[in-house]
N, C-alpha and C positions, 0 to 999 in steps of 0.2 A: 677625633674618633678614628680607632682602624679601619681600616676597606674590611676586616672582616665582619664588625661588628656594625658598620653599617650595610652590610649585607643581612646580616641575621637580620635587625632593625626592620629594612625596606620589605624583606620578606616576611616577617610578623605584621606588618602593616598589612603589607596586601593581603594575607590570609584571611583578617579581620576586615579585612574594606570588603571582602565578597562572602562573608560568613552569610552575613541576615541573608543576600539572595538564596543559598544553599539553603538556611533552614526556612523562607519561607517558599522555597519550593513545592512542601506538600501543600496540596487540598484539604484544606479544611472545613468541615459543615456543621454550624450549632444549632441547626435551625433541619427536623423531615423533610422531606420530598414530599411534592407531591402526586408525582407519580414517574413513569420509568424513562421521561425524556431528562428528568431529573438526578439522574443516576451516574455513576461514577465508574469508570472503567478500573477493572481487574483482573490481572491475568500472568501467565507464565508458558514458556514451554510453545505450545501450538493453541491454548486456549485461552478465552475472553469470556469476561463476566460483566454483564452490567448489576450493578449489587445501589439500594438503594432501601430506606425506610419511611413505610408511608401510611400514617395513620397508627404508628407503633408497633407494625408489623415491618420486618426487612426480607425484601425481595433479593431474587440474584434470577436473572436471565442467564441459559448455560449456551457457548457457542465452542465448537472449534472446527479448525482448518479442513477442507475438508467432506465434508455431510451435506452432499448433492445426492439432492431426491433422482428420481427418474425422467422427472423432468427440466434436472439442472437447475432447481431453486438451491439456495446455500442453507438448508433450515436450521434453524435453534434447535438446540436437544431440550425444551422443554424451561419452566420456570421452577424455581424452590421457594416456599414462602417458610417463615420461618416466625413461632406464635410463643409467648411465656405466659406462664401464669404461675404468679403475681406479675405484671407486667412491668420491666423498668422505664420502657417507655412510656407508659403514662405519665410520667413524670416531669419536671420545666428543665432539666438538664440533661441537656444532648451534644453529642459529639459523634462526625464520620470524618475518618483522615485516613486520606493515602499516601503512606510513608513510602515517597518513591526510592529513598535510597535500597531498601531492603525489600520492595516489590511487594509488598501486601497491604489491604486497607484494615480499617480496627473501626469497631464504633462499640459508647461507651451510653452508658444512659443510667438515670441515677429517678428513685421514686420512692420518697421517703428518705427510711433508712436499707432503702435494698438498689445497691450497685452490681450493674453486671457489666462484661466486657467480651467483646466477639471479633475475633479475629476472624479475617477469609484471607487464605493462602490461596495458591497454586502451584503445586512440584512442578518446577523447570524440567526437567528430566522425566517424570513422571506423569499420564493425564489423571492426576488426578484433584480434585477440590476438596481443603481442609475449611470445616467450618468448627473454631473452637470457640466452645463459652465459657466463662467462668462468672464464677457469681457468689458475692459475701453472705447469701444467704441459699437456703434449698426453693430452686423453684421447677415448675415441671415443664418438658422442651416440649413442642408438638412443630415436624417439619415435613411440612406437604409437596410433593412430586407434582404439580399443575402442566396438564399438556390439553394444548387445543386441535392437538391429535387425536385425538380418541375417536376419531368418526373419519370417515373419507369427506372429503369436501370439493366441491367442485369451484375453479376460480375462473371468473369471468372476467369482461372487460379489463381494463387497467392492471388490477390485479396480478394477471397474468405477465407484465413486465418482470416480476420477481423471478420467472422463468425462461426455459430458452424458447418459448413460442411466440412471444410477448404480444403485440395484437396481431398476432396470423395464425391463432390456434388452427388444429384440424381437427374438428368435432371435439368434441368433452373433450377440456382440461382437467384433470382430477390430482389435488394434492390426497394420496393413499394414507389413511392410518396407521399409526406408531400401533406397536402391539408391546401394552404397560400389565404387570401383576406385578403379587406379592411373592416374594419368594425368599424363605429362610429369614422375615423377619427385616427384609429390606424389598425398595422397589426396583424392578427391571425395568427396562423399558431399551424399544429399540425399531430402529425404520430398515423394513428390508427393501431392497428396489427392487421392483417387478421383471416380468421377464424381457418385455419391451421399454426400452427407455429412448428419448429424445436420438440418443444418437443411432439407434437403429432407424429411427424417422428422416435424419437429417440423410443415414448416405443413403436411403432407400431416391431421396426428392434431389443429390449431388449426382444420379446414376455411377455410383459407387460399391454397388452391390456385388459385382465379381470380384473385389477384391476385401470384401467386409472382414473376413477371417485373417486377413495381414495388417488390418487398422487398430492400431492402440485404442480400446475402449475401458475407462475410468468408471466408469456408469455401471458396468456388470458384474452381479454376483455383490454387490455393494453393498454391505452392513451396517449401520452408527447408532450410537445409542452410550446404555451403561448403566448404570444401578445407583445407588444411594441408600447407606444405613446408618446408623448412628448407636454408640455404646450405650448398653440397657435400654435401646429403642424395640418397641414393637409395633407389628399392624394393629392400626386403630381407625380402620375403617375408611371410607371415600366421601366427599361432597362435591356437588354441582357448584358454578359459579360464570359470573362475569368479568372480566378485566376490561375496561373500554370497548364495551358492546362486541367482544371476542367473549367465547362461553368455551368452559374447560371444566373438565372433569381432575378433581384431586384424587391420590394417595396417601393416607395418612402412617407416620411414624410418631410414635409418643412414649417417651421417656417411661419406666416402668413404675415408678417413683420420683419423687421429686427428687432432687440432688443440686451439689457448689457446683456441677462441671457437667458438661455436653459436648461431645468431639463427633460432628458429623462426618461424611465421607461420600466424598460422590466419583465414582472411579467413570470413567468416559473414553468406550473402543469405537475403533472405525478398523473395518477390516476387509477383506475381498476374498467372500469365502462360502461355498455352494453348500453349505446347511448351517440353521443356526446353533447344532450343539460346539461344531467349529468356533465360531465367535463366542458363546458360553464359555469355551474353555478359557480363550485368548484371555478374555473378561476376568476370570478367576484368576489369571497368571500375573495380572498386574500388581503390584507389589505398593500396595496403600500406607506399609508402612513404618516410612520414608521422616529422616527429620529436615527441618524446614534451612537445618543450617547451610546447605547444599545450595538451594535456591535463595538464602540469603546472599552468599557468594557472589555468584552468580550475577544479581543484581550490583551488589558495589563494583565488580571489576565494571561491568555497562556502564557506571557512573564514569566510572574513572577513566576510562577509554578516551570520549571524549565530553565536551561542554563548554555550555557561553553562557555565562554572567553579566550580569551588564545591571551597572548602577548610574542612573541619570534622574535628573531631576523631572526629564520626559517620561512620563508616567507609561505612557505610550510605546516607550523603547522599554523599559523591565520588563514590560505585558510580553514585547516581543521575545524574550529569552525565555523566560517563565512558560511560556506558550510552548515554545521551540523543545524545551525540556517535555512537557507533558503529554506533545504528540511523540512525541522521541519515546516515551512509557509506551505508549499504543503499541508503534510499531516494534516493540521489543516483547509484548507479550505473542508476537506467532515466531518466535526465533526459529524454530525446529519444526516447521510444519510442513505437510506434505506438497502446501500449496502456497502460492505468496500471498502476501496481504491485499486485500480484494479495494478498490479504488473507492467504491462507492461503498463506506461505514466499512470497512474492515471485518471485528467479528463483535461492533458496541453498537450494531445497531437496536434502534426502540421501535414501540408500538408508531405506526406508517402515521397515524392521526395527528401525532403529534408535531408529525414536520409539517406535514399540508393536511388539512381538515376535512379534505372530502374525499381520502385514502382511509376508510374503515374496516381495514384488512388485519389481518390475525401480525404476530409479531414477525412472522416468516418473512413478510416485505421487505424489499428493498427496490431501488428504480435501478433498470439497467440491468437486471441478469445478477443469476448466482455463478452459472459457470462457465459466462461468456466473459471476454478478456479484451478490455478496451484498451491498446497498446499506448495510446496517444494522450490516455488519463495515466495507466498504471504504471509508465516509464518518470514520473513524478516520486513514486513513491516510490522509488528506488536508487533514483538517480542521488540525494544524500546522501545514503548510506558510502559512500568513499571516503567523502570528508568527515562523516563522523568515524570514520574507522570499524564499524557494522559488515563487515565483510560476508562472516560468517549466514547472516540476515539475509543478503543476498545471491545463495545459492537454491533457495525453494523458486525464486523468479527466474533463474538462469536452469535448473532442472527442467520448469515447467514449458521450457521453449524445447530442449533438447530432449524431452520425450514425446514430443508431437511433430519431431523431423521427419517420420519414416510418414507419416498420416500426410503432411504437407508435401513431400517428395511424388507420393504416391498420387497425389491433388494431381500433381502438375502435370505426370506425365500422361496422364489420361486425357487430362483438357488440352494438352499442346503437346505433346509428345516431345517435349526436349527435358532437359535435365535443369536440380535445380528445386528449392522449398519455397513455395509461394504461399505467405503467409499475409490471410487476410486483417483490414480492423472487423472488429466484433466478431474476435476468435473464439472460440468455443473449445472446453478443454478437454477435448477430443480432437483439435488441430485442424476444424472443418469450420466456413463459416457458419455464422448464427443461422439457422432457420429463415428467420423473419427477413433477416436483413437478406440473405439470398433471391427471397422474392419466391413466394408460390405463385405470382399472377406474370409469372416473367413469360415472355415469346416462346414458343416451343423452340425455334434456334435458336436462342441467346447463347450465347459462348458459356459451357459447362463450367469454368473456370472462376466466371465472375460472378460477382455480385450484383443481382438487379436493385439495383440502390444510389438513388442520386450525390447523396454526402460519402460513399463508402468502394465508388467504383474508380480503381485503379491504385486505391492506397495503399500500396506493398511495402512502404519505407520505415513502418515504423519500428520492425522487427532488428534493424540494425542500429538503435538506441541499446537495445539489449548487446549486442553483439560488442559495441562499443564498450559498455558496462563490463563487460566477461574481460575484453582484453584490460582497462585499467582494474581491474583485480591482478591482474598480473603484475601490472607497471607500478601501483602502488603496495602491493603486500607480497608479492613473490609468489602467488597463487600457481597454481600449476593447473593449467587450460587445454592440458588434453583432449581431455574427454569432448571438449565444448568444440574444437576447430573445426571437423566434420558440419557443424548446425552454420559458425562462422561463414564459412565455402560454399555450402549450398544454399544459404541465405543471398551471395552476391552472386552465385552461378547464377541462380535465378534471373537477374537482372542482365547481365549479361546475356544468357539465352533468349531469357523471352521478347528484347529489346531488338536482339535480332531476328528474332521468330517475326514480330509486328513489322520490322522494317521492310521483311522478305517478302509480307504480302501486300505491301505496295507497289515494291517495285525491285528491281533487279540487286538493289546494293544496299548492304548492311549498316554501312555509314554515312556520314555526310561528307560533304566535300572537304574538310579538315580532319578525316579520320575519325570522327565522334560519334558515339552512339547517339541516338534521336530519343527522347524518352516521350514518345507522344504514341499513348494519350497518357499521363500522369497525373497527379495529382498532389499539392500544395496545402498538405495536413488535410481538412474536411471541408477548405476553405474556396479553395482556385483551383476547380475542377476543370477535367480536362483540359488539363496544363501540357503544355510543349517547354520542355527543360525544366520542371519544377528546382527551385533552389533549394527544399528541402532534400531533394533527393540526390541532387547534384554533390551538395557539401556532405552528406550521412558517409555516399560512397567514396566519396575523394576521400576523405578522413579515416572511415573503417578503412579502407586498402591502405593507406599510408602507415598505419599504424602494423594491421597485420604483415606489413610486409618487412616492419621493423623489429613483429618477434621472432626471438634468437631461437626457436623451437620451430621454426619453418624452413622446410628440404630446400633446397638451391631451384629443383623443378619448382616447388609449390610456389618459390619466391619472385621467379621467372613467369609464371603464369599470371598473378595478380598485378606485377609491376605491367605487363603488359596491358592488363585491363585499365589500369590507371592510366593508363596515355591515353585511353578510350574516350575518359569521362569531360563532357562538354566544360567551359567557364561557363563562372556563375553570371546572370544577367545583371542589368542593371538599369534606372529609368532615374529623369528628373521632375522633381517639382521645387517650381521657384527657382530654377536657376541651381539648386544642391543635385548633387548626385546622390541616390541610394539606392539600394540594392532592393531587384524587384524578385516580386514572390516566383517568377514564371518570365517565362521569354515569352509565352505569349498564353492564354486560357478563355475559353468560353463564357464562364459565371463565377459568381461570388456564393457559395453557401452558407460558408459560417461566420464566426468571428476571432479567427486563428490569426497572427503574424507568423508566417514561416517563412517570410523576407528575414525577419533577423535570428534563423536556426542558425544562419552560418555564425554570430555571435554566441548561441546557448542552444543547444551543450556542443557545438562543432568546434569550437573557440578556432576560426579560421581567422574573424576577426576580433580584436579587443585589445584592452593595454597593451604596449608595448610591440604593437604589432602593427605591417603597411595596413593602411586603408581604414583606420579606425576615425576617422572624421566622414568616409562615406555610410560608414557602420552608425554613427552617432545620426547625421542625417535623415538616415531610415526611422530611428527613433524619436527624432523632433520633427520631423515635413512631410513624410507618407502620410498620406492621408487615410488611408484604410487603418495604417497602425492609430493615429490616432482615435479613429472611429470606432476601433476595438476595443481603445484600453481599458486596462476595469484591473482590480487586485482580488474577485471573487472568483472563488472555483480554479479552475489550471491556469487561469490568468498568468504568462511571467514575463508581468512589464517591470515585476521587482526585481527578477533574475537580469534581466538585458539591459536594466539601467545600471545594476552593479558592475557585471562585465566592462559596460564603458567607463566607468567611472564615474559617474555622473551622480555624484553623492546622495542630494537633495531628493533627487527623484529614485535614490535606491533607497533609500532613510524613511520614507513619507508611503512608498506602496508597499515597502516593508513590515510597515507598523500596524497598515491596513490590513495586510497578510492575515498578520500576527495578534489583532487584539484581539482582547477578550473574545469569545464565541456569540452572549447576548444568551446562552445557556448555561444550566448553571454549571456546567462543567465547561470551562471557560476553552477549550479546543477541541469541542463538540459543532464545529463550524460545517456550516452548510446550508438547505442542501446546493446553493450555488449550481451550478448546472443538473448535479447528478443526482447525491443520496446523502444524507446524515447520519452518523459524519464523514465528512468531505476528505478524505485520505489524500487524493490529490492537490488539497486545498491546503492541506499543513505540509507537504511534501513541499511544494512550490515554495511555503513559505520557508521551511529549511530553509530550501536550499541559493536562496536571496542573500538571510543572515548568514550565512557562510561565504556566499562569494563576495559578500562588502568586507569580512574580515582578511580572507585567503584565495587568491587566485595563482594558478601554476601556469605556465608554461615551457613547455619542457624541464629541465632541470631549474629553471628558474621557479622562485616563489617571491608572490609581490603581498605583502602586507600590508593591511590599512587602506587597497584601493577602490575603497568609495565608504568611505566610514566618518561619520560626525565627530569631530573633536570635542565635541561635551557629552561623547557617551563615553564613559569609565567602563572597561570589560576586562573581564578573566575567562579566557578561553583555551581548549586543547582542542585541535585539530590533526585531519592527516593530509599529509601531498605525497605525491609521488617517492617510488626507491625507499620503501619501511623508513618512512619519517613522519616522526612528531614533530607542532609544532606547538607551545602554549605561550601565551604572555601574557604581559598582564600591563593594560594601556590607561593611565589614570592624569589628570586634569591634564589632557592634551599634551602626555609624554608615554612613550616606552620607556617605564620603570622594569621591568622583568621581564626578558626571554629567554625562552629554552630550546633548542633543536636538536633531535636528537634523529641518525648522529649528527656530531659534534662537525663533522665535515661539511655536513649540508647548511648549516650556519650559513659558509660562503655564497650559498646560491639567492638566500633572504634580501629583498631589498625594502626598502620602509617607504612606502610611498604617502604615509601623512608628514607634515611637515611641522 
């Protein structure tokens, strides 16, 4: 046979050896829900719908980016239930798929002799939701607008977590009424924010008040909402009701006649705007009607960008691709949003009861904050997007730091008079911290600066994961990071300043007796508080400076300034047990709080240490003889002992917490995983797991790329990835051989090394 024909040959094999994973990608469901924990993620653009059928009735929960009440909850814009009659769902034949190649779900149902079919879109480009029917016979549509807005409500205990007060309201908490009518034959509806919101509360209790009129506030003059009508739909009146002991008020629309077709529409604005005939207009400007070919698009290029297949007789590793794909849908329905995707459930969160049983709270729940920003979760959920080539995905995360610079800037120079963006955890996005976590019962002198907060005082490191992230956008896609250097700089000024502000009021001298700055008091993730030298922090700054000082878009002064900070930054510590050397979390710290390893950041994402690199047997160490690490490990929630075992290589143990990551959910939407520490579903918790399955197949350093290092030889995979300098990379790895690789370019080939054997 020619080389060329068994070329075509090997490549019609592989094509067909990863066919079935591609088509059994979608979700498929023959069988109703039973209710909306049951439900199926749908979305586009900046919005998420949880869409489900139950009882013969199909729901959809309406969410997007964005719609922070006044008190920083993220709320839902309301439920759509959706009724026929003659009903096809009474009937034994049912069908819900979400055809991810083309980003919409369909469901089908047959009763008798009468078949119907209903598609739910969402215009990528567009906010808005197509709901089409079609039906072999005439039946009559009736589709109700459900909000458990209609009244003011006041949220107590627990509850309150959904917001930025969480248990340390100050007097009445009150989630304010949506204000819903009829108009022209469709519903409005829409949440205005009142004149006081959370962040007039937070700089009133930061003594931040002389300078409130220079603070970026997101909160104010805030509108969200949107309408919903449907062709030969009219008002057909309101009903009372319950959904899981939440009571709501409907809007009715209904078909004027029966009819084969029903094409609803639900347009959905967020706006910043001081009346609401302003946002009426905006509302009427959106252009509904839109074809779906656009956002079909759209979706296949996402397909094709990147992906991992994987055919093994380990039932348990396909789950893990399969899985990897379907949070990969998640996180592609908020592409274009104003805000990144929220760690805790994203924008598919369900009724609160149905994660934990004694949260009997309206849908609006979630744990942890709407518009607070936990760095140390939400840097998970971004941290992928490189290797899947998602680039574009992660500029709503990298905005949302570079619009709360001046707010952060402004923080610091008040509390410590030097220069410099101190950026807390449990950020608030308004760039102040949380309320609660600040402390109302803090000392009258406690340092204006900080956080009266045992797990959250002194953590300022986490801001330079992002920082990290911005500059490989550059290094991997050729991004251009202008705009971003200014948040880079004053993210490390920070450090630098304030490191010698603390030193000065000990004692006479800024450094220690080797020239180094002292990071004490610090802190080692949530974990090794009041830490001296944390290694988290040590490796962030060595690493961001080494890098920044490498891009080719920094003045000679700028380049002169950070190299000199880098001769500042201390070595990383290091302790034994047993006789091994590993790397400790701290030179030295007072307590233990959580259950972080940030002994092995310098391993993920610092890759100070790992293949190919000195000191990867004290690196390995740290992950087999620490005792803290092992007392931590776990594969739930931000867990990443599946990330730090891939780094080292260390197959077995990236294969096995990987799979953990990565199985089925135990929902029926099988990466609806949670809620593990936080909320469901667990954004964090499929992010981590990315980002595992990616570095057992791809790891870079420098121009180098190492393939295969920590991957099972009886997993068969077809995969497309990115590394560094606009490269792809796909192959296709079948009974423990490289049958097909591609790298493109063609040059970067030579940097590929194959590290299975």
């Amino acid at each position: 046979m020619s080389p060329f024909l068994l070329l075509l040959v090997s490549l019609w094999f592989t094509s067909n050896a990863f066919s079935q994973e591609k088509e059994l990608s979608n979700v498929i469901w023959t069988s109703q829900s039973h209710n909306s924990s049951e439900s199926m993620p749908v979305g586009g653009g900046d919005i998420g719908l949880n869409l489900w059928v139950e009882k013969g009735e199909v729901y959809l929960y309406l969410s997007r980016s964005g719609t922070f009440d006044e008190n920083n909850t993220l709320l839902k814009l309301g439920r759509v239930k959706l009724k026929f009659s003659p009903n096809p769902f009474d009937g034994k034949t049912f069908k819900q798929e979400l055809v991810l190649k083309d980003g919409y779900a369909q469901i089908s149902g047959s009763n008798g002799n009468l078949n119907t079919q209903i598609k739910v879109w969402v215009d990528v480009f567009n906010p808005v939701i197509h709901v089409d029917v079609k039906s072999n016979q005439s039946i009559t549509t009736e589709a109700s607008y459900e909000s458990w807005r209609f009244e003011d409500r006041i949220t107590k205990g627990k509850e309150n977590n959904q917001n930025s007060y969480k248990w340390a309201p100050q007097g009445i908490v009150k989630t304010t009424k949506d204000e819903i009518a009829f108009k022209n034959n469709s519903v409005q509806f829409y949440h205005q924010n009142k004149g006081e919101t959370v962040f007039d509360v937070a700089v009133k209790q930061q003594g931040l008040e002389d300078k409130k009129s220079e603070l970026f506030n997101p909160l104010k003059n805030l509108i969200f909402g949107g309408s919903m009508e449907g062709e030969n739909m009219v008002y057909a009146g309101n009903y009372d009701g319950n959904y899981l002991n939440t009571a709501f008020k409907a809007w009715v629309l209904k078909s004027n006649k029966p009819s084969k077709s029903a094409n609803i529409i639900i347009k959905l604005n967020i706006l910043k705007a001081e009346s609401i005939q302003v946002w009426e207009k905006s509302l009427d400007e959106i252009n509904a009607k839109t074809n779906q070919n656009n956002s079909i698009k759209w979706w296949n290029d996402y397909w094709k960008r990147s992906f991992i297949y994987i055919n093994s007789k380990d039932e348990e590793a396909n789950q893990s691709a399969k899985n990897y794909q379907l949070f990969r849908y998640m996180l592609g329905c908020n592409a274009f949003g104003k805000y990144p995707t929220k760690f805790n459930g994203g924008l598919f969160t369900f009724d609160p009861q149905l994660t934990d049983t004694t949260l009997k709270y309206t849908p609006d729940f979630r744990n942890w904050g709407g518009g607070a920003h936990t760095a140390q979760n939400q840097r998970l959920v971004y941290w992928p997007m490189l290797k899947s080539g998602d680039f574009e995905l992660m500029k709503l995360q990298f905005d949302f730091y570079f619009d709360l610079l001046k707010n952060a800037e402004i923080r610091t120079e008040l509390a410590w008079g030097h220069k410099g963006a101190s950026f807390t955890e449990q950020l608030e996005n308004f760039g102040l911290p949380n309320p609660a976590e600040y402390g109302w019962k803090r000392p009258a002198d406690f340092n204006k600066g900080m956080e009266y907060n045992a797990w959250l005082e002194y953590e300022w490191d986490t801001v330079l994961e992002f920082c990290m992230m911005i500059l490989e956008t550059e290094r991997y896609n050729g991004a251009n990071i202008e705009k971003y250097l200014p948040l880079i700089e004053s993210s490390l000024t920070f450090f630098k300043e304030h490191y010698t502000y603390l030193a000065k009021q000990r004692g006479a001298k800024a450094l220690d007796a080797d020239g180094h700055l002292v990071f004490y008091p610090g802190s080692g993730a949530e974990t090794y508080k009041m830490a001296y030298n944390s290694t988290s922090t040590i490796a962030a700054l060595k690493t961001v400076l080494e890098r920044l000082i490498s891009y080719p878009g920094l003045s000679n002064i700028q380049k002169t300034e950070w190299q000199e900070m880098l001769k500042t930054i201390p070595p990383i510590n290091f302790r034994n047990f047993d006789g091994h050397t590993t790397i400790a979390p701290a030179k030295l710290w007072e307590r233990i709080n959580n259950t972080e390893s940030p002994q092995l950041y310098p391993v993920y994402p610092w890759g100070i240490y790992g293949i190919g690199k000195p000191g990867l047997d004290t690196a390995i160490n740290t992950f087999k003889y620490d005792t803290d690490v092992l007392k931590f490990r776990s594969h739930v929630g931000w867990k990443q002992d599946n990330i730090f075992a891939a780094r080292l290589g260390l197959t077995e143990d990236a294969a096995n917490f990987t799979k953990a990551k990565l199985k089925d959910s135990g929902r029926r939407f099988p990466a609806f995983w949670g809620p593990g520490f936080d909320w469901t579903p667990d954004h964090n918790w499929g992010g981590s797991g990315m980002i595992g399955l990616q570095e057992m197949l791809l790891q870079v350093d420098g121009k180098k790329i190492y393939l295969f290092p920590a991957w099972p030889k009886d997993w068969d995979v077809h995969f497309k990835l990115y590394a560094p300098y606009k490269t792809t990379v796909e192959g296709t790895f079948k009974d423990g051989k490289l049958i097909n690789l591609k790298v493109l370019p063609e040059s970067r080939k030579a940097d590929v090394k194959i590290m299975i054997e």
